[in-house]
C-alpha positions in Angstrom: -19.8 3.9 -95.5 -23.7 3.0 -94.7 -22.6 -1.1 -95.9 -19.4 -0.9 -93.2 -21.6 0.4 -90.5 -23.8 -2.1 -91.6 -21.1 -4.9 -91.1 -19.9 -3.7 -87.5 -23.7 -3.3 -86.6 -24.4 -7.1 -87.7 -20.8 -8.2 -85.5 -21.8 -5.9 -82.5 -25.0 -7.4 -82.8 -23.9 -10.9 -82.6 -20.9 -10.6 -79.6 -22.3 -7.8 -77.7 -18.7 -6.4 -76.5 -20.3 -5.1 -73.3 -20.7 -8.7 -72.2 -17.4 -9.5 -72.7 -16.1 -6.0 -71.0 -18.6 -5.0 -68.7 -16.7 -1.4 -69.0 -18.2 -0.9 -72.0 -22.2 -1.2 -71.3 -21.9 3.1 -71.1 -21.4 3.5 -74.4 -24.4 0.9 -75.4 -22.6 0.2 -78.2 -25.1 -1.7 -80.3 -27.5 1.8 -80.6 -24.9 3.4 -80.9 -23.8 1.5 -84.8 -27.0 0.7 -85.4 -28.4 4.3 -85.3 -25.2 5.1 -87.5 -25.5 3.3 -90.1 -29.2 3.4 -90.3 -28.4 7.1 -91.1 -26.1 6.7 -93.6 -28.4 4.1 -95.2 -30.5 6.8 -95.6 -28.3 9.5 -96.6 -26.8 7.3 -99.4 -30.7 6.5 -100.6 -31.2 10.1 -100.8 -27.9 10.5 -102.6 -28.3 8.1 -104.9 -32.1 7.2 -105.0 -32.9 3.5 -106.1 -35.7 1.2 -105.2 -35.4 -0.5 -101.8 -37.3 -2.9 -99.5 -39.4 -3.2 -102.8 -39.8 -7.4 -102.9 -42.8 -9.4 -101.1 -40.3 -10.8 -98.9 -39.9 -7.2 -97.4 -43.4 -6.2 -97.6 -44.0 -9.7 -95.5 -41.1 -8.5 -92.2 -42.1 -5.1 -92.7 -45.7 -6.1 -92.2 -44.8 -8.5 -89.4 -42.9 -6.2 -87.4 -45.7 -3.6 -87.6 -48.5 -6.4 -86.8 -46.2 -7.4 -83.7 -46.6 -3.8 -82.6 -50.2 -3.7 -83.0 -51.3 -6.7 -81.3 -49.4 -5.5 -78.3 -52.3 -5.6 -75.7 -54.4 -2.6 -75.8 -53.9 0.0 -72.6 -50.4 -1.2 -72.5 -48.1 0.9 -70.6 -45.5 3.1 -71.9 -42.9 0.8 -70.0 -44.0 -2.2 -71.8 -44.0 -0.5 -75.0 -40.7 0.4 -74.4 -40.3 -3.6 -74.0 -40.9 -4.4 -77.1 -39.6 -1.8 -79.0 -35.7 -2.9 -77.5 -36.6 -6.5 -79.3 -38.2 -5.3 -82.4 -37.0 -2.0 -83.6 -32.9 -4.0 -83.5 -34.6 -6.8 -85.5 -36.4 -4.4 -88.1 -32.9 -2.9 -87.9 -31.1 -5.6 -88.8 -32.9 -6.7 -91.6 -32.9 -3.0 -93.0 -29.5 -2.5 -93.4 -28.7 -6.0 -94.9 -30.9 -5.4 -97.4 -30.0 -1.7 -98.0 -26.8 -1.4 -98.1 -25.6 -5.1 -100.0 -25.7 -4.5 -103.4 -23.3 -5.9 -104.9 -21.6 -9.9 -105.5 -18.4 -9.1 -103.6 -20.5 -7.1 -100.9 -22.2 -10.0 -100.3 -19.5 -12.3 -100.7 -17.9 -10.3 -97.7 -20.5 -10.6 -95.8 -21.2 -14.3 -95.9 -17.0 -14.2 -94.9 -17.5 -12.0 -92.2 -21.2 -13.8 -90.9 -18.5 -17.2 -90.8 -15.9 -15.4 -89.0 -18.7 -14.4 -86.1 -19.5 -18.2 -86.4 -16.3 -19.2 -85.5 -16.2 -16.7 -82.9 -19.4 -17.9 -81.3 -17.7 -21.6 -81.5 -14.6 -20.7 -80.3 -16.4 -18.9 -77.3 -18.4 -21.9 -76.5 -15.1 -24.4 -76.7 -13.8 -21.6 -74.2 -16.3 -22.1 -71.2 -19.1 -20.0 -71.9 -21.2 -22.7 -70.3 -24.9 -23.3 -68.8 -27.4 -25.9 -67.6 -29.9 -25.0 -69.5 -33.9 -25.2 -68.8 -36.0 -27.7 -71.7 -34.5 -25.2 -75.0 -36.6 -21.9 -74.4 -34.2 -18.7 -75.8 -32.9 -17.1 -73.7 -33.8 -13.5 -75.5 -37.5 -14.7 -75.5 -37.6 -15.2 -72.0 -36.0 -11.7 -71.0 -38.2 -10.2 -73.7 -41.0 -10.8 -72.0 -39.8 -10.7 -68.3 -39.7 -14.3 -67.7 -36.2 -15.6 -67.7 -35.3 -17.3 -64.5 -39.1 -17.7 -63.7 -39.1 -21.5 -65.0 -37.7 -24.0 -62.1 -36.8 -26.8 -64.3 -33.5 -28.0 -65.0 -32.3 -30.4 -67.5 -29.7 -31.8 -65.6 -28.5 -34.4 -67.9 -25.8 -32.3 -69.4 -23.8 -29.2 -69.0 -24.8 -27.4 -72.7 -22.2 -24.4 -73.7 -23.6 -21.0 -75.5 -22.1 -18.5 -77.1 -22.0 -14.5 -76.1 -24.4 -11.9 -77.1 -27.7 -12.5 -78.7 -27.1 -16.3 -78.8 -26.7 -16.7 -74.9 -28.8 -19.8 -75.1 -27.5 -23.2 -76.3 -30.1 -23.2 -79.0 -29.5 -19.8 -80.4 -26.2 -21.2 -80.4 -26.7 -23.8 -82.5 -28.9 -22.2 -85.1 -26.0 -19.1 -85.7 -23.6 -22.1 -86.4 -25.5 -24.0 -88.6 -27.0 -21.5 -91.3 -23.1 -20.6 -92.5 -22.8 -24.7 -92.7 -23.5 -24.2 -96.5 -21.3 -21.4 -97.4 -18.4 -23.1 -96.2 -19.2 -26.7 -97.4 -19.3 -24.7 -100.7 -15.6 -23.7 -100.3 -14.6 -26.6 -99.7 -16.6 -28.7 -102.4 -16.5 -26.2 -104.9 -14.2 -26.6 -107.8 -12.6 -23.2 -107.7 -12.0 -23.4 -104.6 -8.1 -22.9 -103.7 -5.9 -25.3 -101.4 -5.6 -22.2 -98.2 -10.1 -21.6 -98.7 -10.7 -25.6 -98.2 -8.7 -25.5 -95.7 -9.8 -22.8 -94.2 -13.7 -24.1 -94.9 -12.8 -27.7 -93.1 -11.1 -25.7 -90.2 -13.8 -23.6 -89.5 -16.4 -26.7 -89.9 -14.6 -28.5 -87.4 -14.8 -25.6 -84.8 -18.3 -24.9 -85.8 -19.0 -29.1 -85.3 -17.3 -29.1 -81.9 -19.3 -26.1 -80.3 -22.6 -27.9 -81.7 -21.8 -30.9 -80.1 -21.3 -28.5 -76.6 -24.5 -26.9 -77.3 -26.9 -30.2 -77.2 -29.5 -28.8 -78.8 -32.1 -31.8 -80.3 -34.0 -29.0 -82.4 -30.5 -27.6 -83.5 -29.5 -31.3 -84.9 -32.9 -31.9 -87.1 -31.9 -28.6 -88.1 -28.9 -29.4 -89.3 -30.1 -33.1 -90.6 -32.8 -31.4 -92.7 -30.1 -28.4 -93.9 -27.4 -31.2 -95.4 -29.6 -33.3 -96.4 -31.2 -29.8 -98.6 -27.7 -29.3 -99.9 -26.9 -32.6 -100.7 -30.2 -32.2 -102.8 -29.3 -29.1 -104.4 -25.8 -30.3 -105.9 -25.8 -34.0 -106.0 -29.5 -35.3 -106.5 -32.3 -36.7 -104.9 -31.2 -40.2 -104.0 -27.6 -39.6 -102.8 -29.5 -36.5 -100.9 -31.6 -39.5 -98.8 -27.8 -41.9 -98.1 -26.9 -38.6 -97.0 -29.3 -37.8 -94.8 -29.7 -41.3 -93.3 -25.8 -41.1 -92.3 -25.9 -37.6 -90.8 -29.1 -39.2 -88.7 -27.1 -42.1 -87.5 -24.0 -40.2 -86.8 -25.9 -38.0 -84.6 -27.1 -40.8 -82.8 -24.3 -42.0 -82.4 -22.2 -39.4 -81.6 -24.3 -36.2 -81.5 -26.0 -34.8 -78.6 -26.9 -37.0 -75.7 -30.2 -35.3 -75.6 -31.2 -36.7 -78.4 -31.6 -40.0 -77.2 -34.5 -39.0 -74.9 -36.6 -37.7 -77.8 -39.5 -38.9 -77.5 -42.8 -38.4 -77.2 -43.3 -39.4 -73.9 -40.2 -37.9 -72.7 -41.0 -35.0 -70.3 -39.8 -32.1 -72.4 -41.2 -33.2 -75.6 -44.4 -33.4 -73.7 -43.9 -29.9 -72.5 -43.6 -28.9 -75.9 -46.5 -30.6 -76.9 -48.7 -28.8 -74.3 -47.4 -25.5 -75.3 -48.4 -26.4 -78.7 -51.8 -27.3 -77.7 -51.7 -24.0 -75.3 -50.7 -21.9 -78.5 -53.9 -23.2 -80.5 -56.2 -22.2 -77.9 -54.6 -18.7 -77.8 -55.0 -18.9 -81.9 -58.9 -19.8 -81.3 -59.4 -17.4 -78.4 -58.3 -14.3 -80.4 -57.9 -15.4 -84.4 -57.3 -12.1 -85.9 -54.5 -10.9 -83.9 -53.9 -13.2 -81.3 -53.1 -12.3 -77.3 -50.2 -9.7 -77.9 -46.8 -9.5 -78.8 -44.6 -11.2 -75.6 -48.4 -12.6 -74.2 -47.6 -16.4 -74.5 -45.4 -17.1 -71.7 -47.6 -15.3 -69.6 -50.7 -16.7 -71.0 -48.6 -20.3 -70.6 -45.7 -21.3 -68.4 -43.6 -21.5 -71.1 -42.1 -20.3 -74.3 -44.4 -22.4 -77.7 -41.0 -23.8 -78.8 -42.3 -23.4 -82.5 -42.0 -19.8 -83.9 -44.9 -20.1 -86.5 -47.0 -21.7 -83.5 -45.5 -18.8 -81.2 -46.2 -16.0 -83.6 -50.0 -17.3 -84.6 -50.8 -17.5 -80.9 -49.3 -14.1 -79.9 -50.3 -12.0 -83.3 -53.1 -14.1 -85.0 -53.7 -14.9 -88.3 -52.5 -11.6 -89.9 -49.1 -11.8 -88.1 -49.2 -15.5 -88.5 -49.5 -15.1 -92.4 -46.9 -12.4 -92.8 -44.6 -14.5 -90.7 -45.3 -17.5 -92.6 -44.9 -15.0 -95.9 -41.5 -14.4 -95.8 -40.3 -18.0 -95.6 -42.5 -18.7 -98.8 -40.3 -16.1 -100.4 -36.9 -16.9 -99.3 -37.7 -20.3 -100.7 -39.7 -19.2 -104.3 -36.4 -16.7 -104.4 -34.6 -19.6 -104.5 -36.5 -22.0 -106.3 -34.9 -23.5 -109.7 -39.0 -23.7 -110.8 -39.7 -20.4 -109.9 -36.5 -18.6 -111.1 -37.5 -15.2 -109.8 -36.0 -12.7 -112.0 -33.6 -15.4 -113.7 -31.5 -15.9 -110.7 -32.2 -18.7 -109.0 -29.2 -21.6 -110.8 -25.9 -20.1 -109.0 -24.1 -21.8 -106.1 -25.0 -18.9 -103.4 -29.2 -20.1 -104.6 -28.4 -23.1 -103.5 -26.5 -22.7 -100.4 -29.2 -19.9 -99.6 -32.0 -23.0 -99.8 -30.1 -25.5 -97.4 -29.7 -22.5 -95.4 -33.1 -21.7 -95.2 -34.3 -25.4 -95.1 -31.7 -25.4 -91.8 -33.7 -22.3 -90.2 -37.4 -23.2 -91.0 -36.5 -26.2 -89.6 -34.9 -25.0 -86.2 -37.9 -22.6 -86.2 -40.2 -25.4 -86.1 -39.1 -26.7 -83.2 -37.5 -23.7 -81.2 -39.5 -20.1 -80.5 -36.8 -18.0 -82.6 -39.5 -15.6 -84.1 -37.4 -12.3 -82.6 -34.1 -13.0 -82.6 -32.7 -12.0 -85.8 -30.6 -15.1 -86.7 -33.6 -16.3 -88.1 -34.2 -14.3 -90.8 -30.5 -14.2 -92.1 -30.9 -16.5 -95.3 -34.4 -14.7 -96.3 -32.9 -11.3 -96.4 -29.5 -12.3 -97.9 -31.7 -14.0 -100.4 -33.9 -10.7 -100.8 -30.6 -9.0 -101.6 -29.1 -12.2 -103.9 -32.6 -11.8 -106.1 -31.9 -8.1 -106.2 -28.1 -8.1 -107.2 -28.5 -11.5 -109.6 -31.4 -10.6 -111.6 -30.9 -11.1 -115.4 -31.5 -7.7 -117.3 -33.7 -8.9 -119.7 -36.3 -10.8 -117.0 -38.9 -8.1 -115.3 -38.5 -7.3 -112.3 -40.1 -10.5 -109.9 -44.0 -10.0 -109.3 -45.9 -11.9 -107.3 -49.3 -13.7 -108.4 -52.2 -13.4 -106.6 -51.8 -17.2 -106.0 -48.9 -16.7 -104.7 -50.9 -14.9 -101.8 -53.7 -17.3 -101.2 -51.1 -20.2 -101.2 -49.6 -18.4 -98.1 -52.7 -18.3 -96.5 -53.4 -22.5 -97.2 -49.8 -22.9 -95.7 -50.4 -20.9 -92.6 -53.9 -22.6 -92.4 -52.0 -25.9 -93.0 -49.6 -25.1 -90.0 -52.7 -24.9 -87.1 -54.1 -28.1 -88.9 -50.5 -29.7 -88.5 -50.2 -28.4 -85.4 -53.5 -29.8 -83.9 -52.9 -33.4 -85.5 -49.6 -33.1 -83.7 -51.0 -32.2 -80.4 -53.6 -35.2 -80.8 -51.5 -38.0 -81.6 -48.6 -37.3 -79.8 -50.0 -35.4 -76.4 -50.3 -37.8 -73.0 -52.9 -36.0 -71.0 -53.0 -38.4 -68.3 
């Protein structure tokens, strides 16, 4: 029961019925499931008591969300509070129950169907209409999150860009939920169990998914999906057919891909917006190191949204948010790493669509402010789960190293240093 609820949670939380039947908004639907199956998550942990939420990765969101709550600013107001807890306590949520309540292979094998199907949807809702001209790529969700959408004045008039309903209202939200289910279904398709009816099926739903990206014109959603084949190519073919493929995804998209991407530049006048709001994050990281200006504080501190999450979350939780953020995307990858083999489960097919999947979303995180909306951590808690349900019974149970700790902190240190070099060489302050 608690893993169906789950399922209908995950599907409300992606379409948002009430926005497709304004009748609906009553019976706020979302709270509704999510408080349901949050219950009988519980309930079925008390019934059957097992370990849960008991991998690094999960101590890392855990910790993140409570830092995020923390570093809200001190004295703030019970309205405000009540702010953030509508974007974090869904996005805590949503992570709980995924990992909860999969457990099993066919569990999870239903829910990678069911996270395509709500691809699909999102694609077929684009191709529909759903359209929007778009400001330079901020979300959408950040903006309302923190009471600035519609404040910005800019308009990127150089194309109509289509989005998709619910959380991924935004052309680059829109992107990023199409393109982390790229690797399940180039799987079925490539794989060579697959049957005649599932490679169709996989090439079907990859054309949709292709078409709506292409609508969506999102530069930071293409590198995404650049980086995420040319990660899968990688994983099942090899290291020099990984590079031919790469190079030919990055010619097709500038050939045919979005005609945003032909501006991208450094001197174009959104990348240098970026660029400043990089250079506006690192002074928010210097001003307060520890735990940063406050959760939602960076558009307000700056005119707009970082359009990096890892510079976003440093800035608005410091350090200690920074390196829990930072944390669980060095698990999801050592859970999938063939060196590592956590627990003896790292060689299957689902490890390696997992890793071009997360490859896909670090990468769209590194040039779009994603940190809350939960599409981002999708492939680091289905790979919490995959470790969890995969392990070999005679391999202990995966334990970090205390290396494995300080190498987070270089890496989140490495991310301000990479940041600033950016901001140096590329920025035009004249």
């Amino acid at each position: 029961m608690a893993y169906v609820l789950c399922l209908i949670y995950v599907a409300v939380s992606y379409i948002r019925p009430a926005e497709l039947n304004p009748a609906l908004i009553p019976y706020r639907l979302a709270e509704v499931t999510g408080v349901l199956a949050l219950a009988a998550a519980l309930f079925s942990v008390m019934l059957r008591p097992r370990p849960v939420l008991n991998l690094p990765i999960d101590w890392c969101f855990l910790g993140f969300i409570a830092v995020a709550f923390v570093a809200d600013p001190l004295g703030a107001s019970v309205a405000r509070l009540g702010l953030t807890s509508q974007v974090l306590l869904p996005l805590a949520a949503f992570y709980v129950l995924i990992r909860v309540t999969v457990e099993t292979r066919l569990q999870m094998r239903v829910f990678i169907v069911v996270l395509c199907m709500l691809a699909v949807f999102q694609a077929v809702s684009a191709a529909a209409g759903y359209s929007t001209l778009s400001g330079d790529g901020e979300s959408i969700d950040a903006q309302v999150s923190t009471g600035e959408y519609g404040e910005e004045s800019q308009t990127d008039q150089a194309a109509t860009r289509f989005v998709g309903t619910g959380m991924y209202g935004d052309p680059n939200d829109l992107a990023t939920s199409l393109l982390i289910v790229v690797p399940f279904l180039l799987s079925a398709v490539l794989s060579a169990g697959s049957g005649v009816v599932l490679r169709l099926a996989g090439l079907a739903a990859l054309g949709a998914l292709g078409y709506a990206f292409q609508l969506a014109q999102s530069r930071g959603g293409f590198l995404a999906l650049a980086a995420l084949v040319g990660a899968y190519a990688y994983r099942r073919v090899g290291r020099a057919v990984a590079v031919v493929v790469l190079a030919v995804v990055v010619v097709a998209g500038l050939a045919v891909g979005p005609s945003r991407l032909q501006n991208i530049d450094s001197q174009e006048a959104s990348a240098q917006g970026r660029i400043e709001a990089w250079a506006a994050g690192l002074q928010m990281v210097k001003s307060n190191p520890i735990l940063g200006v406050g959760y939602g504080e960076f558009s307000r501190v700056h005119v707009r949204v970082a359009h990096n999450s890892f510079v976003h979350v440093l800035a608005e939780l410091g350090f200690i948010g920074g390196y829990l953020f930072i944390g669980v995307f060095y698990w999801q990858f050592a859970s999938t790493s063939r060196t590592r083999n956590l627990s003896g489960a790292a060689s299957s097919t689902l490890a390696s669509d997992l890793f071009a999947s997360g490859v896909g979303i670090v990468t769209a995180g590194a040039f779009l402010s994603l940190q809350y909306v939960p599409i981002l951590f999708v492939p680091a808690v289905l790979g919490a789960a995959r470790v969890a349900i995969e392990r070999q019974p005679d391999v202990p149970e995966p334990v970090s190293h205390g290396w494995d700790w300080v190498l987070i902190g270089l890496l989140s240190a490495a991310t301000i240093v990479a940041t600033w070099v950016a901001v140096r060489m590329l920025g035009s302050w004249a």
